[in-house]
KOLMARZA-503061 format. One record per residue (C-alpha): residue in three letters; y, z, x; residue number from 1. Coordinates in pm, 1 decimal. Example, Ala and Ser with C-alpha at 12.3 -4.5 7.8 and 13.67 -1.06 7.14 Angstrom:
BEGIN
ALA,-450.0,780.0,1230.0,1
SER,-106.0,714.0,1367.0,2
! end
This chain:
BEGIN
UNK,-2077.4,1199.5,1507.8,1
UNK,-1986.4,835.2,1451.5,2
UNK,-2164.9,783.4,1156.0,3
UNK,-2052.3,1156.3,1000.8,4
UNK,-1659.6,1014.4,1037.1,5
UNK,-1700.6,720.9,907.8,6
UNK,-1946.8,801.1,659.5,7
UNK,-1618.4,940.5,424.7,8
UNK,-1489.7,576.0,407.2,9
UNK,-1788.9,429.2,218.2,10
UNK,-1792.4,330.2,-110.0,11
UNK,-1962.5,564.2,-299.1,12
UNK,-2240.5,523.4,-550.3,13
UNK,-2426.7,740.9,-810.2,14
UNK,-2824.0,688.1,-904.1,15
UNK,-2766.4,335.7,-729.1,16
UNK,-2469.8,254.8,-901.4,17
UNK,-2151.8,212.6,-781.5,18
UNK,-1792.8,437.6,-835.5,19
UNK,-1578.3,204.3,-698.2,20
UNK,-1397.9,113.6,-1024.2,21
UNK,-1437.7,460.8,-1141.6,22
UNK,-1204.7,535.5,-870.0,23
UNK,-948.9,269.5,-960.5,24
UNK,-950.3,362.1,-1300.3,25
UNK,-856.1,695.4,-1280.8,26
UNK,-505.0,660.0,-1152.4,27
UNK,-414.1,535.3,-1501.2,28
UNK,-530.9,836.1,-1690.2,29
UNK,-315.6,1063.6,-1496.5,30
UNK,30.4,911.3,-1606.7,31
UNK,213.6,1018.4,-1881.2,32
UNK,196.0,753.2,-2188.7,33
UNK,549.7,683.9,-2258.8,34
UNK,664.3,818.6,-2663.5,35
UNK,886.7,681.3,-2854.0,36
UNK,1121.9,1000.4,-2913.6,37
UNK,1425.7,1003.6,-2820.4,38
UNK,1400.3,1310.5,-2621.4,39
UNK,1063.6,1332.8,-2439.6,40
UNK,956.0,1600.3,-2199.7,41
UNK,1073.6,1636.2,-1823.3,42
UNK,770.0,1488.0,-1688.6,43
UNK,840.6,1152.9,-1862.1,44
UNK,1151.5,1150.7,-1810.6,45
UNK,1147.5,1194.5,-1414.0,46
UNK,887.5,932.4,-1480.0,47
UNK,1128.0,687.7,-1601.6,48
UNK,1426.5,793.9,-1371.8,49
UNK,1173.5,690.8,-1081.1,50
UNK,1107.7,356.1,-1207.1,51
UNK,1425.6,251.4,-1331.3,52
UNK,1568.9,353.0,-971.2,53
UNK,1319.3,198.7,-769.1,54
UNK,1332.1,-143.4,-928.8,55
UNK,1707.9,-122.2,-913.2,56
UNK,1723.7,-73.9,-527.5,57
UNK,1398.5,-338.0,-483.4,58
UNK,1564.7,-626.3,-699.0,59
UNK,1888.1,-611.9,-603.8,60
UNK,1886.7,-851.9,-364.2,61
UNK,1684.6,-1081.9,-598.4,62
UNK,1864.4,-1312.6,-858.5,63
UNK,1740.3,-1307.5,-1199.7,64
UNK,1433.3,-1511.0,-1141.0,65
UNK,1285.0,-1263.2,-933.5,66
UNK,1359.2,-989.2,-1216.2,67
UNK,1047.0,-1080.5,-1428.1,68
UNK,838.3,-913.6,-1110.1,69
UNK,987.9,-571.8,-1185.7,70
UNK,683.3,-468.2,-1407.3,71
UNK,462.2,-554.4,-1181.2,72
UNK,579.5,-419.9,-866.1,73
UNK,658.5,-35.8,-1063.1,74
UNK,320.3,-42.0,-1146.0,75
UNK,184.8,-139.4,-835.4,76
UNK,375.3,96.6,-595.9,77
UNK,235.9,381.6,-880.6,78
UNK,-76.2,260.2,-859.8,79
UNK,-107.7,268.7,-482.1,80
UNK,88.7,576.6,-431.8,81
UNK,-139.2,757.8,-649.3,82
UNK,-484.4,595.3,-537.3,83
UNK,-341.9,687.7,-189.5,84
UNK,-251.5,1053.7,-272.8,85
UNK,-602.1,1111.9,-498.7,86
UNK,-768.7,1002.0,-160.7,87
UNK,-607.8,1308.4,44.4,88
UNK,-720.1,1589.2,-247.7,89
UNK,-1094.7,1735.9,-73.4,90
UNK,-1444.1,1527.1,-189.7,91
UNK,-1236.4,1217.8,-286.6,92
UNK,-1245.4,871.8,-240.4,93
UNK,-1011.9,655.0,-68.1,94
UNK,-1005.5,306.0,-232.7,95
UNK,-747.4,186.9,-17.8,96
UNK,-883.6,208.2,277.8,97
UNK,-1128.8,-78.8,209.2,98
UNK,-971.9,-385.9,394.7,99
UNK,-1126.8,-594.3,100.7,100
UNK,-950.7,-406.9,-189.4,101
UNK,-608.0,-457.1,14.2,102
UNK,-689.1,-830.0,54.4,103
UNK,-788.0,-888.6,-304.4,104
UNK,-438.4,-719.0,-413.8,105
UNK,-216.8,-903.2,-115.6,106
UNK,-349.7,-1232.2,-124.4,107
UNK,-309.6,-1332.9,-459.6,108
UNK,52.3,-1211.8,-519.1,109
UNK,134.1,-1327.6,-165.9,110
UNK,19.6,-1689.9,-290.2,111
UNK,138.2,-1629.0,-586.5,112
UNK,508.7,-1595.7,-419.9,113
UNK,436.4,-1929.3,-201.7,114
UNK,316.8,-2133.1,-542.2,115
UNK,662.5,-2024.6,-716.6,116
UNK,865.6,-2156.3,-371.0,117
UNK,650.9,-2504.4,-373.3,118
UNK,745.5,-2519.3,-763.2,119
UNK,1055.6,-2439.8,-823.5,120
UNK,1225.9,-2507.7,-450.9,121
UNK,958.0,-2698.8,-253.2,122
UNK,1230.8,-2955.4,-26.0,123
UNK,1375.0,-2574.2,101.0,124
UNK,1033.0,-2400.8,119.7,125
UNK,908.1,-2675.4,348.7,126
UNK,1247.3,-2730.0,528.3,127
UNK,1240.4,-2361.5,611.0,128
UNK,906.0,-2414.6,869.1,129
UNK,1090.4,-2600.0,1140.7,130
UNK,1420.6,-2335.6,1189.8,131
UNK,1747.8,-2484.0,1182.0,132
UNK,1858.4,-2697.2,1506.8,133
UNK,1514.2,-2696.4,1649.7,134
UNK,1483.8,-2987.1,1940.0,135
UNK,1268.9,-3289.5,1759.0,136
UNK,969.7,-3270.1,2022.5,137
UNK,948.4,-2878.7,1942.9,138
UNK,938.2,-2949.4,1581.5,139
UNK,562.2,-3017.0,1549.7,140
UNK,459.3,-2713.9,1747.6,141
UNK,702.5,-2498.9,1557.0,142
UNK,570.4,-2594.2,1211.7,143
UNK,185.1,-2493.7,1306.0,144
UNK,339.0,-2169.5,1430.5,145
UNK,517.6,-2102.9,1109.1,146
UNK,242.6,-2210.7,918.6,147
UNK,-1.7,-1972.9,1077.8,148
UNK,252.9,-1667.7,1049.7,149
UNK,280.7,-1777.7,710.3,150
UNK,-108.1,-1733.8,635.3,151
UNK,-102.7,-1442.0,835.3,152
UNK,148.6,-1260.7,589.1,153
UNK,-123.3,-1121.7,312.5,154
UNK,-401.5,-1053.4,645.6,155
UNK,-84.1,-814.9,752.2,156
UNK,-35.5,-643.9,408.4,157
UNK,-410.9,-585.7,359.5,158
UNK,-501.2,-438.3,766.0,159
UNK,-148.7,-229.8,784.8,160
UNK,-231.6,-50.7,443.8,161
UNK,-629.1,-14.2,559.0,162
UNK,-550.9,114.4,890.3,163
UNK,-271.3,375.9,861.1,164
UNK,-459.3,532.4,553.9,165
UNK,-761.9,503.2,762.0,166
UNK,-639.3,648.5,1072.8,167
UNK,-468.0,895.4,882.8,168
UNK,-822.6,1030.6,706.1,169
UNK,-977.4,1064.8,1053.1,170
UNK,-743.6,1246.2,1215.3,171
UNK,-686.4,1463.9,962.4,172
UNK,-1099.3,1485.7,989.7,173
UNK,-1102.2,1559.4,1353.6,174
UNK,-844.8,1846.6,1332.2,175
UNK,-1015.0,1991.3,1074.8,176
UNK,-1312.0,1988.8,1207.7,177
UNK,-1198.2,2127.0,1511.8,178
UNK,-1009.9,2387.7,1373.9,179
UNK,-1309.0,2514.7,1167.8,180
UNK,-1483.3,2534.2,1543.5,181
UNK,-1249.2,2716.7,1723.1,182
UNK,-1081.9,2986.0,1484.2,183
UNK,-1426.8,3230.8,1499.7,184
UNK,-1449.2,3104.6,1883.5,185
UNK,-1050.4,3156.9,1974.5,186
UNK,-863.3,3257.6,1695.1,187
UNK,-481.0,3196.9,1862.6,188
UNK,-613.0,2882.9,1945.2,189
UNK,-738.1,2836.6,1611.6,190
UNK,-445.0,2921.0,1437.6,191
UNK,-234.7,2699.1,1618.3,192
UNK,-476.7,2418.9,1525.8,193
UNK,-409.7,2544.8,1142.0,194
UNK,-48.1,2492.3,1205.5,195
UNK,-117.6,2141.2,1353.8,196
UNK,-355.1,2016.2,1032.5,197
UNK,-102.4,2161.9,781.9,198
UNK,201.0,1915.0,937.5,199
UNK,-26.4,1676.2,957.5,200
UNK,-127.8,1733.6,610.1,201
UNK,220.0,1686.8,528.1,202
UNK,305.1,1388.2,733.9,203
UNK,-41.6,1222.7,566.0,204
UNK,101.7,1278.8,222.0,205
UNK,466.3,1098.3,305.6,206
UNK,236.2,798.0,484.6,207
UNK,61.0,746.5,147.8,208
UNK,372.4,707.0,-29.0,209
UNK,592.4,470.7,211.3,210
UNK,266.6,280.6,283.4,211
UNK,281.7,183.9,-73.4,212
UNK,659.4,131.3,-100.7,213
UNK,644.0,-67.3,253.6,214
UNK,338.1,-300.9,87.0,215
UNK,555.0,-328.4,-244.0,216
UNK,865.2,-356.0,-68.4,217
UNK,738.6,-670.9,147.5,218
UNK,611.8,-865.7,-120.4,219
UNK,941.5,-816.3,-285.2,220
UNK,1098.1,-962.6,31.3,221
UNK,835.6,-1286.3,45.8,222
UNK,902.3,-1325.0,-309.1,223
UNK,1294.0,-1330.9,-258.6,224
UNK,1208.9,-1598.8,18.0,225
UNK,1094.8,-1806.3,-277.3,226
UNK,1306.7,-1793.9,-602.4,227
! end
């Protein structure tokens, strides 16, 4: 039973070869390729309406050195959001809910937020490990602490992603299976389990979405730390 739940969550491979970047490919051949007319159809423009509002709220905290990161964190919260709502669709493969996929996303934009600090502010960037008015014999102890919270920034982008999509899969699994037990066994009973994996269907498909808006939305934050 183990190895049958888990078995969904490995990367999967055709004739010995891999599909892994098969599956991150094909987010980008679902989206709408933007046209040059001035009036384009509904899809593209709810397209661009989403976009243009989401970068609004996410840099407007930011001044404008932190605007040149609006490309890159649209496409990224797209990107996840869809890989993350492909993986709920039946016989589909979820390439977010390998921890090393997450880690090879977070940890080079999360050093790539530290590197800008160091270059462009490094005095503040260091001066902000030690917190302000910290007793001198605490300072040394506080700056390993901070340090290590510091590293463990990207580890906490990459496992929160992994786990709630995982966790999310197997329950979903569970229910299902159990409901496709118990509806020729006890139908009310069965039913009711219906009811439970359709909510929970629905819940799944909002997790996939603020999971990527919470991973896009924290980098946004570390990066504000820095510019």
């Amino acid at each position: 039973l183990a190895l049958n739940l888990f078995e969904q969550f490995m990367s999967p491979s055709f004739l010995g070869v891999p599909l892994m970047a098969l599956a991150l490919i094909l987010p980008w051949a679902l989206f709408p390729a933007p046209s040059a007319r001035w009036l384009s159809n509904r899809l593209l423009t709810l397209q661009s309406w989403f976009i243009n509002r989401f970068s609004y709220q996410l840099l407007l905290p930011m001044n404008q050195g932190g605007h040149k990161w609006a490309l890159l964190f649209a496409a990224l919260m797209l990107y996840l959001g869809t890989l993350n709502m492909l993986g709920l669709l039946p016989y589909t493969f979820t390439p977010t809910t390998q921890l090393s996929l997450n880690m090879g996303i977070a940890v080079p934009l999360w050093l790539a937020t530290v590197i800008i600090g160091l270059r462009n502010q490094p005095t503040m960037t260091l001066g902000h490990l030690p917190p302000e008015g910290t007793p001198t014999a605490l300072i040394p102890v506080l700056i390993i602490i901070e340090t290590i919270s510091l590293f463990i920034r990207p580890l906490a982008l990459g496992v929160r992603l992994t786990a709630n999509l995982t966790a999310g899969h197997l329950l979903i699994q569970l229910i299902g299976t159990a409901t496709f037990i118990l509806l020729p066994m006890m139908p009310m009973v069965g039913a009711l389990t219906t009811i439970l994996l359709f909510l929970l269907t629905l819940l799944e498909v909002a997790v996939a979405m603020i999971q990527a808006y919470v991973f896009v939305l924290l980098l946004s934050l570390y990066l504000q730390e820095n510019v």
